[in-house]
C-alpha positions in Angstrom: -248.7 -35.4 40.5 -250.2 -35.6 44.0 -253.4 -37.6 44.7 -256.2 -36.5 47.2 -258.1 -39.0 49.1 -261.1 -37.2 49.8 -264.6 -35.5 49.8 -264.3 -32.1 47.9 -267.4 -31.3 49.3 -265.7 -31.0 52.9 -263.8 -27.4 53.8 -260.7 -28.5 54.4 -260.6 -30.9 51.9 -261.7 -28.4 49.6 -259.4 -26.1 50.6 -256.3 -28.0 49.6 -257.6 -28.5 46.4 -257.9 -24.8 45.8 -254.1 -24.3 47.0 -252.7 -26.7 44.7 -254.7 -25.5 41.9 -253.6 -21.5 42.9 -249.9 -22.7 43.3 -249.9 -24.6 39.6 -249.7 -28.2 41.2 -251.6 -31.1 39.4 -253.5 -33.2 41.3 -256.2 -35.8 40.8 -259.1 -36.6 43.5 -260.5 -40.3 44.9 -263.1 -40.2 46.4 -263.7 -42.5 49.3 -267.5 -42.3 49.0 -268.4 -46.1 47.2 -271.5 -45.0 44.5 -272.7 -47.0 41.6 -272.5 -43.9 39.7 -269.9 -44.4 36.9 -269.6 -39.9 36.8 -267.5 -40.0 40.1 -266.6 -44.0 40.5 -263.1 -44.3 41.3 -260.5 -47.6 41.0 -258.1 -48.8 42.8 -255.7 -51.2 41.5 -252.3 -52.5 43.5 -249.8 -55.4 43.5 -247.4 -56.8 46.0 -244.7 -59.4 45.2 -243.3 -61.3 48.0 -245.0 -59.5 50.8 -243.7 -56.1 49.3 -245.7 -53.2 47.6 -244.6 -53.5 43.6 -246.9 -51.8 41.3 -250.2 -50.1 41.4 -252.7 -47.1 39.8 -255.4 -45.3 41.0 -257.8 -43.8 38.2 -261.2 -42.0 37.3 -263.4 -41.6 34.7 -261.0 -39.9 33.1 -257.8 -40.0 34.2 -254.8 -42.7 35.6 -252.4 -41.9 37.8 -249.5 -44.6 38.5 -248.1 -44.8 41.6 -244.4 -43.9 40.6 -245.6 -40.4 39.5 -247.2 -39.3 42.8 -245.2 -36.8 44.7 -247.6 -36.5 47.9 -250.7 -37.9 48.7 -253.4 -35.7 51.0 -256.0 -38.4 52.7 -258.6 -37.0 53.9 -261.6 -39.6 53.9 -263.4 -38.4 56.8 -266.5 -37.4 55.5 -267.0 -40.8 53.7 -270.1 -42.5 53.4 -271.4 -45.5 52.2 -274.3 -44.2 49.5 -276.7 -47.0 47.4 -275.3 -49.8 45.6 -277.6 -51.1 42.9 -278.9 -54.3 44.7 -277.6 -54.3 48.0 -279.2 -53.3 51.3 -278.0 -50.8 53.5 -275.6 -53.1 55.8 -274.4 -54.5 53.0 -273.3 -51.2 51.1 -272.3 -50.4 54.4 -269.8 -53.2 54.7 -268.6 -52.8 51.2 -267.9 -49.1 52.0 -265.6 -50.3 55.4 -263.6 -52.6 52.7 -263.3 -50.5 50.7 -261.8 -47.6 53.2 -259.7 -50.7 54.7 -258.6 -51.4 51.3 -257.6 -47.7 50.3 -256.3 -47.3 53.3 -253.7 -50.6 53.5 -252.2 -49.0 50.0 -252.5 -45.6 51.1 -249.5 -46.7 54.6 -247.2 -48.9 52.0 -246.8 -45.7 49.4 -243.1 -44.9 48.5 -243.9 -41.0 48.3 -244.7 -38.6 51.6 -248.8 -39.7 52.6 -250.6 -36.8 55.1 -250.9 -39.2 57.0 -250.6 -42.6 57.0 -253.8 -44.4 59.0 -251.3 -46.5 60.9 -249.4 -43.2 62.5 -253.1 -41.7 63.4 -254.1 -44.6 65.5 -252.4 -43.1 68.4 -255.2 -40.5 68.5 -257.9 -43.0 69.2 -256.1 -43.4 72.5 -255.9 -40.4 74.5 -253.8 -41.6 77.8 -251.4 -43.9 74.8 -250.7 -40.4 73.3 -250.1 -38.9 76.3 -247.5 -41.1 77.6 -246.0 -40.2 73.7 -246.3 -36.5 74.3 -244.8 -37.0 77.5 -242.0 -38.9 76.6 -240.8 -36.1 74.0 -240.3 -34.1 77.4 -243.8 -32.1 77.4 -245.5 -31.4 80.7 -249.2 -33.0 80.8 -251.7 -32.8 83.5 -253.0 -34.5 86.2 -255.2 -37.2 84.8 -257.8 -40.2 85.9 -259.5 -42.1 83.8 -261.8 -44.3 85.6 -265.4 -45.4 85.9 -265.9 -45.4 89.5 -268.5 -41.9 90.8 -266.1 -42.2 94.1 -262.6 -42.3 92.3 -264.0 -39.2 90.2 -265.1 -37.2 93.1 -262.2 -38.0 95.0 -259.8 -36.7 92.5 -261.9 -33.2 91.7 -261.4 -32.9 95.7 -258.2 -32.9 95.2 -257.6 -30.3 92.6 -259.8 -28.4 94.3 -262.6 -29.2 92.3 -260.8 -27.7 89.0 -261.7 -30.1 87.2 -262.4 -30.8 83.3 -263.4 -34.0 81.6 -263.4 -35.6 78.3 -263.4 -38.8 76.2 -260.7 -40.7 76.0 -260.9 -41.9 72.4 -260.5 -40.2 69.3 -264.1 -39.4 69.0 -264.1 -35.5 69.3 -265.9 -34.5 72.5 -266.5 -31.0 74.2 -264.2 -30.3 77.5 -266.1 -29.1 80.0 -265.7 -28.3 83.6 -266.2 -30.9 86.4 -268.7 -29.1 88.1 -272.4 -30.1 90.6 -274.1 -31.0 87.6 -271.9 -33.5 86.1 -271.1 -34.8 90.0 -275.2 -35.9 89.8 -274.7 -37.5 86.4 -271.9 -39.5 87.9 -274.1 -43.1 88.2 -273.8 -43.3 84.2 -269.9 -43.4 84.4 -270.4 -47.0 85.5 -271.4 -47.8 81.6 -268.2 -46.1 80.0 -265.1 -44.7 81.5 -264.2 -40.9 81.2 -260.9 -38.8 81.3 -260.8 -36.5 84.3 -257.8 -33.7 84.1 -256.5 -31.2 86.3 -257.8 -27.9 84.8 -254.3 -25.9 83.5 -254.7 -21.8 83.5 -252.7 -20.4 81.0 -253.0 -19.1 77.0 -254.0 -21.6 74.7 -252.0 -22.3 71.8 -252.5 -24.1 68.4 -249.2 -25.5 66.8 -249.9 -27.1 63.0 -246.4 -28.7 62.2 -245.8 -29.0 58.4 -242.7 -31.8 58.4 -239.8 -29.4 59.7 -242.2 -25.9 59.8 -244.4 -25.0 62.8 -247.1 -22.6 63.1 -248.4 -21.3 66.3 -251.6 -19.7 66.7 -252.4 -17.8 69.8 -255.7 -18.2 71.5 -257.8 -16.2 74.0 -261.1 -17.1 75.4 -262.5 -17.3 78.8 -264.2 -20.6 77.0 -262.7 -23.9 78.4 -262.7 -25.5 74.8 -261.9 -22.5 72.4 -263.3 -24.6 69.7 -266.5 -24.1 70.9 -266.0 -20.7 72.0 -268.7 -18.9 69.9 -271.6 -22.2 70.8 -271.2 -20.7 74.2 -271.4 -17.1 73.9 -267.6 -17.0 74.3 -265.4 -14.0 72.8 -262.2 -15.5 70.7 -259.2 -13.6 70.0 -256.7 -15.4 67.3 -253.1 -14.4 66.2 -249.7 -16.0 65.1 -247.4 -16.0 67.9 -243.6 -17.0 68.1 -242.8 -20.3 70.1 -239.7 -20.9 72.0 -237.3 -22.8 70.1 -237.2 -25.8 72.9 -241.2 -25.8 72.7 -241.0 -25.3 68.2 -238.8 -28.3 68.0 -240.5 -30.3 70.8 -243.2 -30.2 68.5 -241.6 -31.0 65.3 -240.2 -34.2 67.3 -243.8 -35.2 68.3 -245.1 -35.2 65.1 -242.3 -37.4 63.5 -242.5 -39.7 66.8 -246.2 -40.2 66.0 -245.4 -40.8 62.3 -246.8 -37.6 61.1 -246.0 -35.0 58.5 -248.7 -33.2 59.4 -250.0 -32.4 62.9 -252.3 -30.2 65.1 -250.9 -29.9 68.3 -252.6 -28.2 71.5 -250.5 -26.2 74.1 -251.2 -24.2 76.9 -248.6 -22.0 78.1 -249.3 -20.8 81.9 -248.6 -17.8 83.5 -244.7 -19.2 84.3 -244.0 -19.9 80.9 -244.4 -23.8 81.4 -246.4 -25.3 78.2 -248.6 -28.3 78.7 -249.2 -30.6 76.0 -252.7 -32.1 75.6 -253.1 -33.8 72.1 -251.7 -34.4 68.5 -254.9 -34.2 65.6 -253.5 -36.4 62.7 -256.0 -35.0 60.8 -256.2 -31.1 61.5 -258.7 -29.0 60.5 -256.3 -26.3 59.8 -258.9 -23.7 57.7 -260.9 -22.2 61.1 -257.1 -21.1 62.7 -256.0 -20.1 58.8 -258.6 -18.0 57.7 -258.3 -16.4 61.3 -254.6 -15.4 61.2 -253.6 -15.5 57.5 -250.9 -18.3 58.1 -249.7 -20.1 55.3 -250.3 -23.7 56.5 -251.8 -24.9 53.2 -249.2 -23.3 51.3 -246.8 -25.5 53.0 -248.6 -28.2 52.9 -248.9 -28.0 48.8 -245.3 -27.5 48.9 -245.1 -30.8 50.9 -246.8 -32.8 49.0 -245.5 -31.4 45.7 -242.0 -32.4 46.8 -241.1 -28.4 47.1 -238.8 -27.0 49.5 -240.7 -25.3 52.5 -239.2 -21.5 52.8 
């Protein structure tokens, strides 16, 4: 049985509950969302014994499911939020919501059975430059990069890519990429409050790589947008199709993901015009349906499979 951690309400949370259900797999749903409403209140129960994971269940209204029968579990809870408690104020539903994620989500990293993905082996993506010295380690190029919160170092380093520039947050907080251009050198002043990433900008063919454990699909993407996922916000034409990766580059990917503790990954490439690929940043959490829908790749096919315990053909 395979257990989803999530909000059916959101796409691609929803959409993994429709592929198990169209491939024949059971699976049961917690949702992370705390509610005094007993309709859709979940329980978590667990034990440890001498600092070791021993026993636990999760359940619903109507159903239990014990932790030695899961196969996979799919966790998902981004969309969670803390709704009324009876009694409580807001803060205080609010902080019962965070123990409750923290809770879920200590169990969720000690499970026996294959978890997409553990918290702990996300956290690397709330760290852009700590990723990058990952990616770079698993022998992927990655550009040019400053992260500061000085106006001068900023300007200095545009200068010297020829004011190529794009820039971005270095978190895991998604933020648009943009180009470093006379506007954002006036807004410069405001970097003293925060600092920002600053990259060399890298020509070349964008290309989406969701690893599913030892399977890799790679989505090529053309837009004259500098962040394709905003392509169509800016006025931007977007042109989508599977394309073949060289082996090096497939497996270099496949190694990423298990270095980052991942069974699931959404990795961004850019190939340039001499066949070099750049690697900018591992999602743990991908939200596979937009590249999908657009090519007709079987990524949540796989990922059922995974999670079921299946072979992936």
């Amino acid at each position: 049985m395979i257990l989803v951690c999530g909000n059916v309400s959101e796409p691609v949370t929803e959409l993994v509950c429709a592929r198990l259900a169209a491939e024949g797999l059971g699976y049961r749903v917690l949702s992370p969302d705390a509610s005094a409403d007993a309709a859709v209140r979940s329980t978590l129960h667990a034990q440890w014994r001498n600092g070791d994971f021993d026993s636990g269940y999760f359940s619903g209204p109507d159903w239990r499911l014990d932790v030695e029968d899961l196969t996979g579990v799919y966790f998902r809870p981004l969309q969670a939020r803390a709704t009324c408690v009876a009694g409580a104020s807001a803060a205080a539903a609010q902080a019962l919501q965070a123990q409750r994620l923290a809770a879920l989500g200590a169990v969720v990293d000690t499970l026996p059975c294959p978890v997409v993905n553990p918290i702990i082996a996300g956290m690397s993506n709330s760290s852009k430059p700590h990723q990058a010295m990952l990616i770079r380690a698993c022998g992927f190029a990655v550009p040019a990069t400053l992260i500061t919160n000085d106006p001068a170092a900023a300007l200095a380093f545009a200068a010297e890519h020829d004011d190529d520039v794009v820039y971005k947050s270095i978190s895991g907080v998604r933020s648009i990429v943009r180009h470093f251009g006379p506007q954002q050198a006036e807004r410069l002043p405001l970097l003293r409050h925060g600092p920002a990433q600053f990259q060399e900008r890298i020509r070349g063919v964008d290309i989406r790589v969701h690893v599913v454990a030892e399977r890799a699909f790679a989505t090529c993407i053309e837009t004259p947008s500098i962040d394709y996922r905003y392509a169509g916000s800016d006025g931007q034409p977007i042109v989508m199709q599977p394309t073949e990766l060289p082996c090096e580059i497939e497996q270099r990917c496949i190694a990423l993901t298990k270095r980052l503790g991942l069974l699931f990954a959404g990795i961004d490439l850019k190939e340039t015009r001499d066949g070099e690929y750049f690697c900018f940043e591992a999602n743990p959490s991908p939200g596979f349906l937009f590249f999908e829908r657009a090519t007709g790749q079987p990524i949540s096919t796989a990922l059922a499979h995974l999670l079921a315990g299946k072979p992936l053909s």
